[in-house]
C-alpha positions as CSV (number, residue, x, y, z in Angstrom):
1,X,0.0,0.0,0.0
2,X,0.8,3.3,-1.2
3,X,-0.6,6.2,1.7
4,X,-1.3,9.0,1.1
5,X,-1.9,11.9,3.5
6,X,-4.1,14.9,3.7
7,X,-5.0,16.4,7.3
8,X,-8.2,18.6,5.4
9,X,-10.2,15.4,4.7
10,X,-13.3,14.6,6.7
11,X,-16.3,11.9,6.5
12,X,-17.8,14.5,4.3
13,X,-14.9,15.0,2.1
14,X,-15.8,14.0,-2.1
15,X,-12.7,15.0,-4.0
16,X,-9.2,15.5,-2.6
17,X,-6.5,17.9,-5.2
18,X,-3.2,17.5,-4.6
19,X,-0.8,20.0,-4.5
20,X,2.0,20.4,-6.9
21,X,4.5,18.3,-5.5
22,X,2.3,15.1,-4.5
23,X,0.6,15.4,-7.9
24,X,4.1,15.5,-9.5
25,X,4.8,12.3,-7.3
26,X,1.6,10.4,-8.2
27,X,1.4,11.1,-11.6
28,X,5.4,11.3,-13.0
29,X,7.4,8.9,-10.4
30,X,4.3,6.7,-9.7
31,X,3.1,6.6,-13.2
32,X,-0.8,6.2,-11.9
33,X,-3.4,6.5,-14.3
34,X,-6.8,8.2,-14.0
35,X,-9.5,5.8,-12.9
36,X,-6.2,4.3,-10.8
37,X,-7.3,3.8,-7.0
38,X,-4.8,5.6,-4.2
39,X,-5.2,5.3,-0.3
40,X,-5.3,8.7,1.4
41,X,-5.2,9.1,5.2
42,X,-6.4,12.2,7.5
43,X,-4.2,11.5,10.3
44,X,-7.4,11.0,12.4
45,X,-8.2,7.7,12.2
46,X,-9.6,7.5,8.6
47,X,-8.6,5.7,5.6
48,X,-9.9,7.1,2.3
49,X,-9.9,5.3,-1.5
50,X,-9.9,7.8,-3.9
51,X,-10.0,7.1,-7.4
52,X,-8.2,9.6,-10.0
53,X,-10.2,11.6,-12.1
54,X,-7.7,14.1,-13.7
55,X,-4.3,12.5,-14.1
56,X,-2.1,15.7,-14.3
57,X,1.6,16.4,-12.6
58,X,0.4,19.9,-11.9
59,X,-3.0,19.3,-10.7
60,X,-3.9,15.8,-9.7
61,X,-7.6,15.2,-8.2
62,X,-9.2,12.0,-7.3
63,X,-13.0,11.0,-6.2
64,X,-13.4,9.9,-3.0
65,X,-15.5,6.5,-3.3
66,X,-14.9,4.6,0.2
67,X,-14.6,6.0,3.7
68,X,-13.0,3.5,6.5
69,X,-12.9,3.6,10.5
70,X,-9.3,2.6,11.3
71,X,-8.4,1.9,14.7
72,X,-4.8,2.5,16.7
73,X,-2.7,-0.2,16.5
74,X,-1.9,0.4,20.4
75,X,-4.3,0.8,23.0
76,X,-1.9,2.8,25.2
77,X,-1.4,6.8,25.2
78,X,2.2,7.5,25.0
79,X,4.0,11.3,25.4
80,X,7.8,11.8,25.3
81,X,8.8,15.2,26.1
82,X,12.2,15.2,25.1
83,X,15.0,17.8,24.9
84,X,16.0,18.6,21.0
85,X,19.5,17.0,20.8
86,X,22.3,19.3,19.3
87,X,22.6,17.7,16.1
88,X,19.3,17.9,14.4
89,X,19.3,14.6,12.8
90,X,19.4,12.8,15.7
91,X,16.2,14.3,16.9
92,X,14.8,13.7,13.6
93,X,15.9,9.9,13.7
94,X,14.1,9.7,17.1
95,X,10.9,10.7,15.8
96,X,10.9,8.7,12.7
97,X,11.7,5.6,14.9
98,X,9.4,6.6,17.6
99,X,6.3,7.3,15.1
100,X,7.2,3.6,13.2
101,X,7.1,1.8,16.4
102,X,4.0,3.7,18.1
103,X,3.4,7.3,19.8
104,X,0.6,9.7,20.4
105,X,2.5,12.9,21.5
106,X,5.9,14.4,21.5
107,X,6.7,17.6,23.5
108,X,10.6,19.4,22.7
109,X,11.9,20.6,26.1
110,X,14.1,23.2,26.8
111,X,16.5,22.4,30.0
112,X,19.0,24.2,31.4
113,X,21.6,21.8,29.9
114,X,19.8,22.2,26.2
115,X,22.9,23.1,24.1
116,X,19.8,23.4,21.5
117,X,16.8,25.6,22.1
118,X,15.3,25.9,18.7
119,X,13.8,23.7,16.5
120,X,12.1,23.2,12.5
121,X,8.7,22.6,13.2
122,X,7.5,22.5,10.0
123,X,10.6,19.8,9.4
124,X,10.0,17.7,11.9
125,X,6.2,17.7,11.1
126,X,7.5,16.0,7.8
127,X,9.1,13.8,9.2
128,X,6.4,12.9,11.7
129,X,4.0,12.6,8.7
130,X,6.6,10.7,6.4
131,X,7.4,8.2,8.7
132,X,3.4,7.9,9.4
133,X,2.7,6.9,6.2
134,X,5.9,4.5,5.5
135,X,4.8,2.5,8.9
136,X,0.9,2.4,7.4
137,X,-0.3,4.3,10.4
138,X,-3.5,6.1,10.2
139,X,-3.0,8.0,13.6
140,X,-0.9,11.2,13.5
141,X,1.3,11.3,16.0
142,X,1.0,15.4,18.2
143,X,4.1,17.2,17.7
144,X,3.6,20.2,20.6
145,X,5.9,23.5,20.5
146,X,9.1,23.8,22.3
147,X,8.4,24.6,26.1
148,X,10.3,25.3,28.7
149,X,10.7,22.7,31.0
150,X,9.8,24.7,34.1
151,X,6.8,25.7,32.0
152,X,6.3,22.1,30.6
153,X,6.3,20.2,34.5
154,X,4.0,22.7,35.9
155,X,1.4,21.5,34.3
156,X,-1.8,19.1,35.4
157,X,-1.1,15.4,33.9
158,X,-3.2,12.4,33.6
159,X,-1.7,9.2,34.1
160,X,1.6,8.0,34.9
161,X,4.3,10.5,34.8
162,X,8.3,9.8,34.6
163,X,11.6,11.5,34.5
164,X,15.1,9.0,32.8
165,X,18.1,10.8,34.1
166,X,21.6,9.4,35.0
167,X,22.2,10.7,38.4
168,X,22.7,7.9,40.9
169,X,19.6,8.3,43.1
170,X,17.6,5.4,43.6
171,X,15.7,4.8,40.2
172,X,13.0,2.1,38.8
173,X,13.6,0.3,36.0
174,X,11.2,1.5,33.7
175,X,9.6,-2.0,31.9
176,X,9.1,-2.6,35.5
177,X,6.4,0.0,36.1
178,X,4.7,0.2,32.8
179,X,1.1,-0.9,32.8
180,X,-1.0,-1.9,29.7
181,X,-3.5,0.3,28.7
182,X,-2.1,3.3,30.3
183,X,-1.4,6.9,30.0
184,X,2.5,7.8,30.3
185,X,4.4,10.9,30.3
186,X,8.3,10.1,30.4
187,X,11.0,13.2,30.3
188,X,13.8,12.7,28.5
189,X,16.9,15.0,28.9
190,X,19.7,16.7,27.1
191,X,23.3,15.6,26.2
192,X,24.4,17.3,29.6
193,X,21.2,14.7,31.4
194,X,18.7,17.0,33.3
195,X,19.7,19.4,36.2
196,X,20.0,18.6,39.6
197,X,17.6,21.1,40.1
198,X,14.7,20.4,37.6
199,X,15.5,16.6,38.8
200,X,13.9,18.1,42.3
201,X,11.6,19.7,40.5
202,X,10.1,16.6,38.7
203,X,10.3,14.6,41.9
204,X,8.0,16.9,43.7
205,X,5.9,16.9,41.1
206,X,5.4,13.2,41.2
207,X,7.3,12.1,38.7
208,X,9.0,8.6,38.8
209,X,12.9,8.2,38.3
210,X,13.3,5.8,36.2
211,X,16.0,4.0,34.7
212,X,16.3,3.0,31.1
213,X,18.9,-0.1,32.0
214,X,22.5,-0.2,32.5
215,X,24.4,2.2,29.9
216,X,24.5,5.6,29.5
217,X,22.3,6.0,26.4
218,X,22.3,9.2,23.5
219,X,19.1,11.6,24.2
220,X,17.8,10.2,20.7
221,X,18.8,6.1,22.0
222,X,17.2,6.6,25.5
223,X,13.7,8.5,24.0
224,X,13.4,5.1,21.4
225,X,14.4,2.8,24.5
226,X,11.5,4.1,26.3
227,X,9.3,3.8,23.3
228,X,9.6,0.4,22.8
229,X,9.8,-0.7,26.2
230,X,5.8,0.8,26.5
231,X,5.4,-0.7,22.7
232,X,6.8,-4.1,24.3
233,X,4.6,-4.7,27.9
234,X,1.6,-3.7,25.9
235,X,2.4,-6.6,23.2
């Protein structure tokens, strides 16, 4: 399967146009035909069959003929507030990974140790949505604003809520405490691990410290550990 995705479609959507790059895509690289059948999804949920009427690189449209309910492939709710790593790509690998395997919501934290405090939204939402569609995924994983992490921990969560960092306080391995069917909310640090300070912070909020296992893991390696250790209980 070929997906397709278009966040404007609803139940009530009849035609879809594409824009100029995904008609050049369909029409030139793909080689589909009008009458040709392609599989579109909304990020919400929805999978869409759309049959081409007007096979053109510069203006493609297809007629929406089918309409399906598609449920998550996880029954879990899963947010990784992370801090943006200082080489972009590795933040960018983490979400691709994270999206493949399964996530509802990533949050970019800025820490006091963030050698990085700006990100490409608009990038990363690419990513997010390529690697959506590669992993035939109908659920759009939330990509939130940068926040600061002050800002971020003083607010009300639902759920289960845990901070990864590397000092030696007495921590919980973290496949140990995971529950199926949960909500979780696990903070992952910069290069430079979380301060001693916002540590405090998080522990007075409630947050469990948890460890990830043994080595000292990359911010990008210790966001997709915790990932698939949720992805791996809830198997």
């Amino acid at each position: 399967m070929q997906l397709f995705y278009n966040n404007l479609l609803d139940k009530n959507s009849k035609e879809i146009l594409f824009d100029k790059i995904e008609s050049k895509h369909i029409v030139r690289v793909l080689r589909k035909k009008e009458n040709d059948i392609l599989d579109i999804t909304n990020g919400n949920g929805l999978l869409f069959k759309a049959k081409i009427t007007l096979a053109n690189d510069k203006r493609c449209i297809a007629e929406i003929i089918q309409v399906e309910e598609k449920d998550k492939l996880w029954d879990y709710y899963l947010h990784i507030a992370i801090a943006p790593t200082k080489n972009n790509d590795r933040l960018e690998w983490f979400l691709e990974k994270a999206t493949e395997i399964g996530i509802d919501e990533i949050t970019p934290i800025i820490c006091q140790n963030s050698e990085r405090k700006i990100v490409k939204q608009e990038r990363l939402e690419k990513i997010i949505q390529s690697a959506m569609k590669q992993s035939l995924k109908f659920t759009l994983p939330k990509l939130n604003e940068p926040i600061k992490f002050n800002d971020f921990i003083d607010q009300d969560f639902n759920g289960k809520t845990c901070i990864a960092h590397c000092e030696d306080d007495n921590k919980t391995l973290l496949k140990t405490i995971v529950n199926t069917k949960e909500k979780i909310t696990i903070l992952i640090g910069p290069e430079g691990d979380f301060s001693t300070q916002e540590i405090k912070k998080a522990l007075s909020k409630k947050f469990t410290p948890i460890s990830l296992g043994e080595s000292r893991l990359r911010t990008e390696t210790a966001g997709l550990v915790a990932v698939q250790t949720v992805a791996i209980i809830n198997q």
